[in-house]
C-alpha atoms as a printed R data frame, in Angstrom:
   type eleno elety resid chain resno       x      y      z
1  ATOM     1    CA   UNK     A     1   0.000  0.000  0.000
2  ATOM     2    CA   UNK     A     2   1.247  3.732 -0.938
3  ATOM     3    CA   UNK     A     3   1.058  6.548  1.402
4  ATOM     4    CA   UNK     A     4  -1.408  7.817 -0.414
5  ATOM     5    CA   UNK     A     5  -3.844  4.793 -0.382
6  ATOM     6    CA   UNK     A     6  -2.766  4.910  3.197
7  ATOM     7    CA   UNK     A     7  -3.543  8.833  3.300
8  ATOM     8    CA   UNK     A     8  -7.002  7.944  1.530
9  ATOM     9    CA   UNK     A     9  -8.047  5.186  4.067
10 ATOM    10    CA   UNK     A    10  -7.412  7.633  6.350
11 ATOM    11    CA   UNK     A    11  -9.577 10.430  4.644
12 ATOM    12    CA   UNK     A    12 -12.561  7.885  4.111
13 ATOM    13    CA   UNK     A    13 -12.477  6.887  7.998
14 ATOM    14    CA   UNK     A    14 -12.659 10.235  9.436
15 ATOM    15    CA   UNK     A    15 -15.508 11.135  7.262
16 ATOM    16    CA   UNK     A    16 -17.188  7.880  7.898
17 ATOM    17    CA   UNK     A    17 -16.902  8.536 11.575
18 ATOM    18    CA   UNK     A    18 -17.680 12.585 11.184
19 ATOM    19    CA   UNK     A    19 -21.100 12.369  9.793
20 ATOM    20    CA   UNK     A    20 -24.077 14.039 10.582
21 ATOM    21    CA   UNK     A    21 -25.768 12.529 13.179
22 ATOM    22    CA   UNK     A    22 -24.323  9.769 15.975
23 ATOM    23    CA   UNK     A    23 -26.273  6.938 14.706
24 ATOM    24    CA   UNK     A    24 -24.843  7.508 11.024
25 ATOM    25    CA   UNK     A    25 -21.209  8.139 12.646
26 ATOM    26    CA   UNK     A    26 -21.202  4.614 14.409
27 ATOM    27    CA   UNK     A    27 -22.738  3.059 11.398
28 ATOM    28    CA   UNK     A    28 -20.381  4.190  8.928
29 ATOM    29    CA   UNK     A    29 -17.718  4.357 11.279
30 ATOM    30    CA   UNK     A    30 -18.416  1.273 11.890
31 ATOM    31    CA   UNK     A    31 -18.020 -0.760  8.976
32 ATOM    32    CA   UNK     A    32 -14.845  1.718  8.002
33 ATOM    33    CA   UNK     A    33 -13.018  0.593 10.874
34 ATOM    34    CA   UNK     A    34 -13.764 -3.352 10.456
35 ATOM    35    CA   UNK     A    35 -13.371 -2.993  6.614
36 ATOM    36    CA   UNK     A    36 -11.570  0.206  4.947
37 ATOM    37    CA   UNK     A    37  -8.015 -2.039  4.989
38 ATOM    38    CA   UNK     A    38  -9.518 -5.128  3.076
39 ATOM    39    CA   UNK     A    39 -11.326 -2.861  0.617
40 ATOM    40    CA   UNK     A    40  -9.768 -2.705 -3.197
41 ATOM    41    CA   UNK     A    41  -9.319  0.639 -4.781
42 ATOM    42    CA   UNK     A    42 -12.896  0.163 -6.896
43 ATOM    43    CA   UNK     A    43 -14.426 -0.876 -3.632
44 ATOM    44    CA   UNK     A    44 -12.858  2.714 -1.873
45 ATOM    45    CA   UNK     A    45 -14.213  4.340 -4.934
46 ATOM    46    CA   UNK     A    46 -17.670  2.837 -4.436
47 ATOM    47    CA   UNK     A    47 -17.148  3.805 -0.669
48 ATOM    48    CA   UNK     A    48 -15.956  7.789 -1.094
49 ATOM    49    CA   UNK     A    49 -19.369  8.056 -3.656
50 ATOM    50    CA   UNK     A    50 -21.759  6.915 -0.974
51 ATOM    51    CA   UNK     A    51 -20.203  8.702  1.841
52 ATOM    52    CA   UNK     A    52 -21.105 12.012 -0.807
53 ATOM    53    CA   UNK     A    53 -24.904 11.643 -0.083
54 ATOM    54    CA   UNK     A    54 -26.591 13.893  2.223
55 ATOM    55    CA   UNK     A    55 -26.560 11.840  5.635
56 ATOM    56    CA   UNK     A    56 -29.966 11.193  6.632
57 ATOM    57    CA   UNK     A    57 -30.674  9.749  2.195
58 ATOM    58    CA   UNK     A    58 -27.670  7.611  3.174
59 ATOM    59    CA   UNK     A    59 -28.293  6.511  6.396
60 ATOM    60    CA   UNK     A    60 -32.199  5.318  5.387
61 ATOM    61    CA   UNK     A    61 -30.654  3.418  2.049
62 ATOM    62    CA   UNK     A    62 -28.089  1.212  4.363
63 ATOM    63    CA   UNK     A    63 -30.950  0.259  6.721
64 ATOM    64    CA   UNK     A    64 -33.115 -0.870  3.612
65 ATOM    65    CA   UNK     A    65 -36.288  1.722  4.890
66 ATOM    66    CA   UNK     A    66 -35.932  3.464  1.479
67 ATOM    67    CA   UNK     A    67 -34.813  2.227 -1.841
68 ATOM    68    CA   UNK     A    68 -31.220  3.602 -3.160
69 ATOM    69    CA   UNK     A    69 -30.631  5.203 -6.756
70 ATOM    70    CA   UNK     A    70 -29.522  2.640 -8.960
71 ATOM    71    CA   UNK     A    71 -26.283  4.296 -9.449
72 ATOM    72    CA   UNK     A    72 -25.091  3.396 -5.706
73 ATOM    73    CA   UNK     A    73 -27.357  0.251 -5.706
74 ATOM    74    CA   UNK     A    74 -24.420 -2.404 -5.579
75 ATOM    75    CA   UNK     A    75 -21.874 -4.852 -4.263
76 ATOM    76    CA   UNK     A    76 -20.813 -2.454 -1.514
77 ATOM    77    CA   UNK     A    77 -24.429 -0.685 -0.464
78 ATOM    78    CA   UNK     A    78 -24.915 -4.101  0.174
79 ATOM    79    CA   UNK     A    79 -22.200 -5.213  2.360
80 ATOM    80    CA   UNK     A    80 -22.577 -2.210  4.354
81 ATOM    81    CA   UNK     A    81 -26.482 -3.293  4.735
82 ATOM    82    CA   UNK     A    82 -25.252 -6.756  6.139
83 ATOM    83    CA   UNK     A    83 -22.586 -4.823  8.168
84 ATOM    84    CA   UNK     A    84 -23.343 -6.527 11.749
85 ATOM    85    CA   UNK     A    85 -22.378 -3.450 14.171
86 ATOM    86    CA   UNK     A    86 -22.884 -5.663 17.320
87 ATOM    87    CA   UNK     A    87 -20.955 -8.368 15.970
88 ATOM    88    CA   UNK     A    88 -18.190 -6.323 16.029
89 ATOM    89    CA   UNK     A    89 -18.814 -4.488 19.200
90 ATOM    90    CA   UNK     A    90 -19.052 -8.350 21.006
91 ATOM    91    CA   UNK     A    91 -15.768 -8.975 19.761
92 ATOM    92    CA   UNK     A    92 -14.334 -5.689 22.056
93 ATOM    93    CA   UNK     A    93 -13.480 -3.711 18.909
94 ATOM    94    CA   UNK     A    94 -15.039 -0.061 19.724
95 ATOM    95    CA   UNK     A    95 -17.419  1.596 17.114
């Protein structure tokens, strides 16, 4: 990894954490800490589009209350939907 994937990980997990509202902040935060290392460069692409969506549209399309534009409809809206938050809090990681 470069510094400046390393730079961009970075980038992508403060703003996942530093979102509008606390339940969107451990959400995203969330899955960005259990996943932004694994995640290819497409899949960071996919990741820095969603995380450009006004909070609350975002937050509502990850919890499956409202259907998501087809253009972020995909492999990773999806994994972030199956994103277990408490599995990860059981295991002592913080959120």
């Amino acid at each position: 990894m470069t510094d400046a994937d390393d730079i961009r990980r970075k980038r992508l997990l403060y703003q996942a954490t530093h979102r509008g509202f606390k339940e969107a902040d451990i959400l995203f935060g969330g899955f960005a800490r259990a996943h932004i290392q694994a995640l290819s460069a497409a899949e960071l692409d996919a990741f820095e589009a969603l995380l450009r969506f006004p909070d609350h549209d975002l937050f509502s399309w990850a919890k499956g209350g409202v259907a998501a534009p087809e253009e972020i409809n995909g492999p990773l809206l999806e994994r972030l939907r199956a994103f277990d938050l408490a599995e990860v809090c059981a295991s002592g990681e913080s959120a």
